[in-house]
C-alpha positions in Angstrom: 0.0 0.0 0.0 1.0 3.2 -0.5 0.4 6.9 1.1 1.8 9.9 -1.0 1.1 12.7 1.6 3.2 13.0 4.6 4.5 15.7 6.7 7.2 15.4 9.3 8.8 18.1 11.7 10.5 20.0 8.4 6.9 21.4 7.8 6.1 23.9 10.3 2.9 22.3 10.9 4.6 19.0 12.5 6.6 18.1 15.3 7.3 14.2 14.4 10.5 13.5 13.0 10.7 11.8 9.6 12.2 8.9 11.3 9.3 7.9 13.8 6.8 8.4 10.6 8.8 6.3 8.2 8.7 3.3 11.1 5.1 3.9 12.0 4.2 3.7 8.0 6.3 0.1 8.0 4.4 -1.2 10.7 1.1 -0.2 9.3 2.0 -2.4 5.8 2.9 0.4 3.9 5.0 -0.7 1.3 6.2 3.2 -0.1 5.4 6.4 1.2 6.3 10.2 0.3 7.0 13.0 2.5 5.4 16.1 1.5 6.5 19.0 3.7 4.7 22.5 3.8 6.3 25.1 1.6 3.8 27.3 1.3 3.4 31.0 0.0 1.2 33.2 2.3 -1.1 35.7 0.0 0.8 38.8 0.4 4.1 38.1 -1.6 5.8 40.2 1.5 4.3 38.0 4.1 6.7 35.4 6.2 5.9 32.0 4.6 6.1 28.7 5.4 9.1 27.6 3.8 11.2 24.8 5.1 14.9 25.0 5.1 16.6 22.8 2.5 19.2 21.8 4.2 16.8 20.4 7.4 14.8 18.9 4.6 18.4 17.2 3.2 19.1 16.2 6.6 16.0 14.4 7.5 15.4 12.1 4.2 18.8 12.1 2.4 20.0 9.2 4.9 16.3 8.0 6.1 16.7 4.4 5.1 13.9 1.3 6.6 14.1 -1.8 5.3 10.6 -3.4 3.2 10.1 0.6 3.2 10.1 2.6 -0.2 10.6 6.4 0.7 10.3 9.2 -1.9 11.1 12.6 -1.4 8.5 15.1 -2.4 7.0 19.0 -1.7 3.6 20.4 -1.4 3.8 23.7 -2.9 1.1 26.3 -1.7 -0.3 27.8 -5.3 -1.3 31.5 -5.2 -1.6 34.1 -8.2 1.9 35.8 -7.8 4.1 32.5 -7.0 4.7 30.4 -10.0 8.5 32.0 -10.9 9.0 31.4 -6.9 8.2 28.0 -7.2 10.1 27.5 -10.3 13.3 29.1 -8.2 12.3 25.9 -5.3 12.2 23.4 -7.9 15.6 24.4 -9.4 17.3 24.2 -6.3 16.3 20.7 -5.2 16.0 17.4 -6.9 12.1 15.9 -5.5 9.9 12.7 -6.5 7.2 14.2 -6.2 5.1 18.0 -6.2 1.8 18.7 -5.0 0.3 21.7 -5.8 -2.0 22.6 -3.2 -4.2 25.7 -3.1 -4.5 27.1 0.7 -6.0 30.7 0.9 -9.0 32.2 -0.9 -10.3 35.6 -0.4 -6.7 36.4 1.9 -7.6 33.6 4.3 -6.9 30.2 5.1 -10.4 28.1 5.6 -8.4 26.8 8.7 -8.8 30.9 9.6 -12.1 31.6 11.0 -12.3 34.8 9.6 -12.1 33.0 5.8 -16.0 32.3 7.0 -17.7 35.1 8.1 -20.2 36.7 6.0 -20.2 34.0 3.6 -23.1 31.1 3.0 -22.1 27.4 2.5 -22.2 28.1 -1.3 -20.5 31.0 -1.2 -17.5 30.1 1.0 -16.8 26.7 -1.1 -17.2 28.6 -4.9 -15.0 31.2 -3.3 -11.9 28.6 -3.1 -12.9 26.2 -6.1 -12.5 29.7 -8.2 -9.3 30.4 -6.3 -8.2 26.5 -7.4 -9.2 27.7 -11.1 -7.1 30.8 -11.4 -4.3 29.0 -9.8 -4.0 25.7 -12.1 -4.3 28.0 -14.7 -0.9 29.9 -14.0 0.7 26.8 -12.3 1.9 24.2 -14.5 5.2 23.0 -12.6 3.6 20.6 -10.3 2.4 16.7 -10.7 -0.8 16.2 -8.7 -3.2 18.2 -7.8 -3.7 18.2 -4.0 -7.2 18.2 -2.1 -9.5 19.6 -4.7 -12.1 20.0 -1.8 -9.6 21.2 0.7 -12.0 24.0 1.8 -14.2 21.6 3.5 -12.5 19.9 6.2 -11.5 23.2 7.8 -12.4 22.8 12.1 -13.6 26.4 11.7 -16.3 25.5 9.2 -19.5 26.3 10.6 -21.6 23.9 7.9 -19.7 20.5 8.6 -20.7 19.7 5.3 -19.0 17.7 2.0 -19.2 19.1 -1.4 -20.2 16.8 -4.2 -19.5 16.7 -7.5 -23.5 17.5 -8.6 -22.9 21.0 -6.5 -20.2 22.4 -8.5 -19.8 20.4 -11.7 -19.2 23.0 -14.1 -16.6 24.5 -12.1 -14.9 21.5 -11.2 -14.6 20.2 -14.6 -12.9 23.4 -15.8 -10.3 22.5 -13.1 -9.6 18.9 -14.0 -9.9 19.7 -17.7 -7.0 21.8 -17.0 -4.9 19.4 -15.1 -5.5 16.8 -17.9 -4.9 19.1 -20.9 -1.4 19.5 -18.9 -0.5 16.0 -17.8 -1.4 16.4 -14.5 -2.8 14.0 -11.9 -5.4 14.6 -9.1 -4.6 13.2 -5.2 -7.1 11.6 -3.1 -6.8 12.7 -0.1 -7.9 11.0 3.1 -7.8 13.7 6.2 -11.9 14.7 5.1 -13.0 11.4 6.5 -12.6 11.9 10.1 -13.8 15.4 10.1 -17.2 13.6 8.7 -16.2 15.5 4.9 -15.5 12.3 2.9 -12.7 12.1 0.8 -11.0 15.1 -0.6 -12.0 14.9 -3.2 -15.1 12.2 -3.1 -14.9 9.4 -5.3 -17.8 11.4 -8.0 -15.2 14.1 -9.0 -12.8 10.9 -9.6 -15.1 9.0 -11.5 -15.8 12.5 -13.8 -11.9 12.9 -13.9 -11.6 9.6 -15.3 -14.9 10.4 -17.9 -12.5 13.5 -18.6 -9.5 11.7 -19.8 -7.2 12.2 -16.5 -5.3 8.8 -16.2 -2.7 10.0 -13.1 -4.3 9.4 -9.5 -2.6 9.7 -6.3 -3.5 8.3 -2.3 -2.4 10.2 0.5 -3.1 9.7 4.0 -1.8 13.9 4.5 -0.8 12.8 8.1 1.5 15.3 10.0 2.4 12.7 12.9 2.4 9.3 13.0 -0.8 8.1 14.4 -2.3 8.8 11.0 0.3 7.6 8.8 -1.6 5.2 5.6 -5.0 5.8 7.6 -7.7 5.2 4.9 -4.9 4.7 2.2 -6.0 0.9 2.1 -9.3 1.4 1.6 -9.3 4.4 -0.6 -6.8 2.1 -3.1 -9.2 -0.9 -3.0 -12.1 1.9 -4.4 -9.9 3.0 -6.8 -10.6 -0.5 -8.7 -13.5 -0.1 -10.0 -12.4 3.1 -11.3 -8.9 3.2 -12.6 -8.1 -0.5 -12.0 -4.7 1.3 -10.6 -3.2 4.1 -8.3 0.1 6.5 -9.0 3.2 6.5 -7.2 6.6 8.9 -8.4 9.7 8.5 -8.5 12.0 11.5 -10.2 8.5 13.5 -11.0 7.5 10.7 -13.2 4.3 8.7 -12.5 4.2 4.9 -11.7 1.0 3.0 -12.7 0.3 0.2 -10.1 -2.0 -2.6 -10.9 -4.8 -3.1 -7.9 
C-alpha cells in the first residue's frame, strides 16, 4: 500500500520526526510512502511563509533508510496568483519525486482561519476557493498532482460541517480537472476529510468525472503530520480506486508509476 502525503517536523505544521513516521508507516504495511513537507506562499508576496529549510529537509530524508520501506522525497507547494517564478526558483534548487500543488488561501484567508468564514453562506464560501483553485491551475503548470480539490471543507472552523459533491459544482470543477489533464497532471485523493465527517478530498464522483474527462494520473495520501495517521484510509481508498482506474500512481524523479490493484 502506499500513502503519498506525509509531513514530518521539516513542515512547520509537524513536530514528528521523519524517522518515527517512516517506522510507523512500515508497521502499518505500507510498502512506499512520500514525504510532502509544507512550503507554502502566504497571500501577500511580503508575508513570512512557510518555507522549510533545504538543508533540514536534506538532513532528515537524504540518509532515512527502513528496510521493506520505499521512501520518496517530495514538496507540497502552496499555489497563489503571484508565486509560479518562486516556485520554479524551489524546484531548481532541489532534486524531489514528487510535487503537490496545493491551493491554501481564498479571499486572503486560510479556511483553517475563522475569519475566511464570516459573512459567507455554504455556497458562497466553497465557490470562493474552487475559483481560487481555477485561477491558480491555470498559471501553475510545474507541479504533478493536484492536492485536495475540496480542501475547503474539512476546515475545524467551518461552521456547515458539510462535504461538497461533484452534482454542486460540476461546471466549475470540470474546468479544473480539464486543465490538469490538458497538462499532464494528476489529481490526489486525499484521506484527512473522513474523520472530520467530509468524505474524501476529493469524493470518489469528481474521480469518477476525472476519469470520464480523460485524466489517467491518481494519487492516495493519508496527509498525516504525525504518525498516528500515517496510511489511515490509504487501504481502503486504493481498494475503491478499482473499479475506477483499475490502478493508483506513485513517483519517482516527478514521473508517474502506474500500479495494478
Amino acid at each position: 500500500m502506499f500513502d503519498f502525503h506525509i509531513h514530518s517536523s521539516v513542515s512547520f505544521d509537524s513536530d514528528t520526526p521523519a524517522s518515527d513516521i517512516a517506522q510507523a508507516a512500515k508497521q502499518a504495511g505500507l510498502c512506499e510512502i512520500c514525504f510532502t513537507d509544507h512550503w507554502d506562499y502566504l497571500p501577500n508576496p511580503n508575508d513570512a511563509h512557510n518555507l522549510f529549510s533545504l538543508n533540514e529537509y536534506s538532513q532528515a530524508y537524504d540518509k532515512l533508510s527502513i528496510d521493506g520501506l520505499t521512501i520518496r522525497r517530495g514538496v507540497e507547494i502552496g499555489l497563489n496568483e503571484w508565486n509560479a517564478s518562486e516556485c520554479k526558483k524551489l524546484l531548481s534548487k532541489r532534486d524531489f519525486d514528487f510535487v503537490i500543488g496545493s491551493v491554501h488561501y481564498a479571499d486572503g484567508y486560510d479556511p483553517y482561519d475563522k475569519k475566511y468564514w464570516d459573512n459567507k453562506s455554504v455556497e458562497k464560501a466553497y465557490m470562493r476557493y474552487l475559483e481560487k483553485v481555477l485561477e491558480c491551475v491555470k498559471l501553475h503548470t510545474d507541479f504533478d498532482v493536484l492536492g485536495h480539490l475540496t480542501y475547503v471543507c474539512k476546515s475545524p472552523n467551518n461552521p456547515f460541517h458539510a462535504p461538497l459533491s461533484y452534482r454542486e459544482c460540476g461546471d466549475i470543477a470540470d474546468e479544473i480537472m480539464s486543465i490538469i489533464i490538458s497538462n499532464g497532471k494528476g489529481m490526489e485523493i486525499n484521506t484527512s476529510g473522513v474523520d472530520r465527517g467530509v468524505d474524501l478530498l476529493p469524493s470518489l464522483d469528481y474521480v469518477r468525472r476525472f476519469k470520464e474527462l480523460g485524466g489517467e494520473i491518481i494519487t492516495v495520501g493519508s496527509d498525516s503530520h504525525d504518525a498516528t495517521r500515517v496510511g489511515q484510509y490509504c487501504h481502503t481508498t486504493i481498494d475503491a480506486l478499482n473499479d475506477i482506474f483499475g490502478y493508483v500512481c506513485t513517483f519517482e524523479k516527478r514521473r508517474p508509476i502506474f500500479h495494478k490493484i
